[in-house]
C-alpha positions as a LaTeX table, in Angstrom:
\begin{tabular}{lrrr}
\hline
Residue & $x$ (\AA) & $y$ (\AA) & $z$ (\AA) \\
\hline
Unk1 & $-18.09$ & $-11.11$ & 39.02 \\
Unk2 & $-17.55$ & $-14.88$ & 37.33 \\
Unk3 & $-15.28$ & $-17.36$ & 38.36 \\
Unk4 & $-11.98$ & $-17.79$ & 36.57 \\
Unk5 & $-11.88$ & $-20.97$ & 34.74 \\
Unk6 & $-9.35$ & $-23.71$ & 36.51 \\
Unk7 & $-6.37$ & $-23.81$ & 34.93 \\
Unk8 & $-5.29$ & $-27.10$ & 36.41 \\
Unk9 & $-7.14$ & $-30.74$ & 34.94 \\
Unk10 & $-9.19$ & $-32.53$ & 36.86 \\
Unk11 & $-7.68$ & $-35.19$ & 38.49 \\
Unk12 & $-8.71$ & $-38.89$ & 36.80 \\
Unk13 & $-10.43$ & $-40.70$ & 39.53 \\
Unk14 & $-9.09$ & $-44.78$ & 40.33 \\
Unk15 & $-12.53$ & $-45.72$ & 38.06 \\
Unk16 & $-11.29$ & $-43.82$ & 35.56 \\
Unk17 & $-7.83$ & $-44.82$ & 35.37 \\
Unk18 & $-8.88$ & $-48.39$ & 35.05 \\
Unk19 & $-11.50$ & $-47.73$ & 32.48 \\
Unk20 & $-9.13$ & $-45.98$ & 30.25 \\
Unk21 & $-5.67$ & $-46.30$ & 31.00 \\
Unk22 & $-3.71$ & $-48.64$ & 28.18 \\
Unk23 & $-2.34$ & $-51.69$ & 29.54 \\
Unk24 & 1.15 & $-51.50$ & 29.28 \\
Unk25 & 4.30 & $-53.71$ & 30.28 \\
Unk26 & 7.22 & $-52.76$ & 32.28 \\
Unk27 & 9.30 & $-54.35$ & 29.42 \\
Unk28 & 7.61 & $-52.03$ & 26.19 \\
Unk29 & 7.64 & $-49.05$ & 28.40 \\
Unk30 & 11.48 & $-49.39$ & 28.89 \\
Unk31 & 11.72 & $-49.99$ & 24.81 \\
Unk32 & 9.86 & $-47.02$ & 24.02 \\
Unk33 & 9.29 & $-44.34$ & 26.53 \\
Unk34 & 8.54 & $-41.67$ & 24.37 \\
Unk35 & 5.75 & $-44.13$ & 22.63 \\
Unk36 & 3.68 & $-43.46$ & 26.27 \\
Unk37 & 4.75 & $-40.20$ & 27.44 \\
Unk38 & 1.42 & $-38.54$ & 28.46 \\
Unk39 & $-0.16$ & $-41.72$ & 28.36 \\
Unk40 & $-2.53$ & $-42.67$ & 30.65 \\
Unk41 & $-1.67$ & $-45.80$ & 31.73 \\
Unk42 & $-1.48$ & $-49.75$ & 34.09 \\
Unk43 & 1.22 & $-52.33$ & 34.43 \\
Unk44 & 2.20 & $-54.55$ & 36.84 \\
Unk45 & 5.19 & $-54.81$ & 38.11 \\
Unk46 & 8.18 & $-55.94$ & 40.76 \\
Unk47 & 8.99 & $-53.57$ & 43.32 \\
Unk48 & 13.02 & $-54.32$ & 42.99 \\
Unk49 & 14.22 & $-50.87$ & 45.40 \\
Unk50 & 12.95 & $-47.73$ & 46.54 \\
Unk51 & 14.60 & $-44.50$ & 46.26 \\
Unk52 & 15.45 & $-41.28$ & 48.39 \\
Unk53 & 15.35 & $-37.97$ & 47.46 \\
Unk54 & 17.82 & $-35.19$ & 48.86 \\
Unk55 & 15.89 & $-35.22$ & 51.71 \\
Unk56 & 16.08 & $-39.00$ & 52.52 \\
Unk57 & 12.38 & $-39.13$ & 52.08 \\
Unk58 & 11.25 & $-41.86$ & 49.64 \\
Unk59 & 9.33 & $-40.65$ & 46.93 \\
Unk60 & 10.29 & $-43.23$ & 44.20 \\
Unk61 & 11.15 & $-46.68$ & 43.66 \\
Unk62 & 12.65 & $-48.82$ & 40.56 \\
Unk63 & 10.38 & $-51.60$ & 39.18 \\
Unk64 & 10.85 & $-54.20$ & 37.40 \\
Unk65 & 8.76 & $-57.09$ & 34.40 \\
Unk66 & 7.29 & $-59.75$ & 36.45 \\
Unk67 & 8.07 & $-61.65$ & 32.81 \\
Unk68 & 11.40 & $-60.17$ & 32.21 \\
Unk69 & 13.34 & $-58.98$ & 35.43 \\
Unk70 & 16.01 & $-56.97$ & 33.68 \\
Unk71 & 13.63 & $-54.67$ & 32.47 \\
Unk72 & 13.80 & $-52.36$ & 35.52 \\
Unk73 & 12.29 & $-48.54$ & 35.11 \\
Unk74 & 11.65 & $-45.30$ & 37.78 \\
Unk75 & 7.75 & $-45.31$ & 39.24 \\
Unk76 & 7.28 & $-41.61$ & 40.76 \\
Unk77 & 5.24 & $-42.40$ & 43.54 \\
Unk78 & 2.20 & $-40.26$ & 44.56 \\
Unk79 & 2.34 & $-37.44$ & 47.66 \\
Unk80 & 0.17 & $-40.27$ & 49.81 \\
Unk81 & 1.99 & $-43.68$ & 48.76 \\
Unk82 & 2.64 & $-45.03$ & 51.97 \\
Unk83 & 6.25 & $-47.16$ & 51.45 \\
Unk84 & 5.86 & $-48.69$ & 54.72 \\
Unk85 & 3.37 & $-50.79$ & 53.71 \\
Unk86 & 4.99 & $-51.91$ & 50.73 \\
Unk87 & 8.36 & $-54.59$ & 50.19 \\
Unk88 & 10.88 & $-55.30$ & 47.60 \\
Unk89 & 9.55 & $-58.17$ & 45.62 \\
Unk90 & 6.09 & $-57.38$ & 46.18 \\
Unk91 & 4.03 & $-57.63$ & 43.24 \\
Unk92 & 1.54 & $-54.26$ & 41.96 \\
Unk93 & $-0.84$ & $-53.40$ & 39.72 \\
Unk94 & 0.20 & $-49.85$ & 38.99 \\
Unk95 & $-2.13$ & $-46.72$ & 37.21 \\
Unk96 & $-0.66$ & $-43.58$ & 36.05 \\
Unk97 & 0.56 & $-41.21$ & 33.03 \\
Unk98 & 3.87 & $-42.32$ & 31.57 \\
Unk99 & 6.88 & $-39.30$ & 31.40 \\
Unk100 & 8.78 & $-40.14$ & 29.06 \\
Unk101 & 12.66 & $-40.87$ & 30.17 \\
Unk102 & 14.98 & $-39.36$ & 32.62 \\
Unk103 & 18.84 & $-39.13$ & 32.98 \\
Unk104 & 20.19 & $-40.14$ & 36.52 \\
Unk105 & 23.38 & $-41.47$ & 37.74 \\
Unk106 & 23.22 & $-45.06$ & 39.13 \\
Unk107 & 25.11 & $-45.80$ & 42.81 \\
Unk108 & 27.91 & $-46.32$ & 40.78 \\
Unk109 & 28.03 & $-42.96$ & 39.06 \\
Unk110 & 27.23 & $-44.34$ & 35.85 \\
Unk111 & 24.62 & $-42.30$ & 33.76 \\
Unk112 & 21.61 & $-44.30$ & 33.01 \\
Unk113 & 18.00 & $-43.56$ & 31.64 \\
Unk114 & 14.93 & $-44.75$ & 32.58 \\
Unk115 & 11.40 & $-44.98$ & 31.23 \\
Unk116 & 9.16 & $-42.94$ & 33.98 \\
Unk117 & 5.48 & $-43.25$ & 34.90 \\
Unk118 & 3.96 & $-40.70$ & 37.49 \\
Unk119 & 2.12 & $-43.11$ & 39.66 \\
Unk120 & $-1.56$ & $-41.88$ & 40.37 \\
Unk121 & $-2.99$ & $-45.14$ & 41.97 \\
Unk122 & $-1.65$ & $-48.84$ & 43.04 \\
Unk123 & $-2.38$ & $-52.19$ & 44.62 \\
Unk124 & $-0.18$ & $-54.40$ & 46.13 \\
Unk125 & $-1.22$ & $-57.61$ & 45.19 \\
Unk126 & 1.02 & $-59.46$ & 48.01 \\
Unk127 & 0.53 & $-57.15$ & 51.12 \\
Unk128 & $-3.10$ & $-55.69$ & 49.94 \\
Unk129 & $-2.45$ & $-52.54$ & 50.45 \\
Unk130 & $-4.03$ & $-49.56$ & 47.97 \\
Unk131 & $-2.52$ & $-45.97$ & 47.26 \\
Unk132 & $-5.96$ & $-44.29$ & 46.56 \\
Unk133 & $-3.86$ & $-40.92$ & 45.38 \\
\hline
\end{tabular}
């Protein structure tokens, strides 16, 4: 009997990322999300906070343009980022595919959107540490 095909993609190895990913600000990914959605690609970036999900578990965090501070987006972190060896300020070179936008409310209950980016692989450039996804 043969093998069903996989249905799911391979996933793009750290080599690959930073082979072929598109370098991409912070700043042009907030001015035109739908520009990268689906795009593989690496920015660097501020961590400015992280975020919670409904299970107080932190699975996200807002970044922001080393070059231009108030442009702040959502990073979607991978299953095995490990936040505690991460800080607000600290500087990373992030890989992943941009998602387009999302719609949130802001701790003020303002809605707000955001450019998003799946994260797939990082560096923190000021503690060292590496997500290897």
């Amino acid at each position: 009997m043969a093998t069903a095909p996989s249905t799911t993609a391979p996933k793009i190895s750290r080599a690959g990322y930073a082979a072929f990913s598109k370098p991409v600000t912070v700043t042009k990914l907030v001015n035109d999300p739908s520009l990268y959605d689906g795009v593989a690609v690496n920015l660097s970036a501020e961590i400015v906070n992280f975020l919670q999900d409904d299970a107080d578990q932190t699975t996200a965090m807002n970044v922001s343009d080393p070059d231009d501070p108030t442009s702040i987006m959502y990073i979607q972190l991978s299953g095995s980022a490990d936040v505690s060896k991460m800080n607000k300020t600290d500087l990373l070179t992030i890989w992943g595919k941009g998602a387009g936008s999302a719609r949130g409310k802001n701790a003020f209950g303002a809605t707000i959107n955001e450019s998003v980016v799946n994260e797939a692989y990082l560096t923190d450039r000021t503690t060292g540490y590496q997500d290897q996804g």
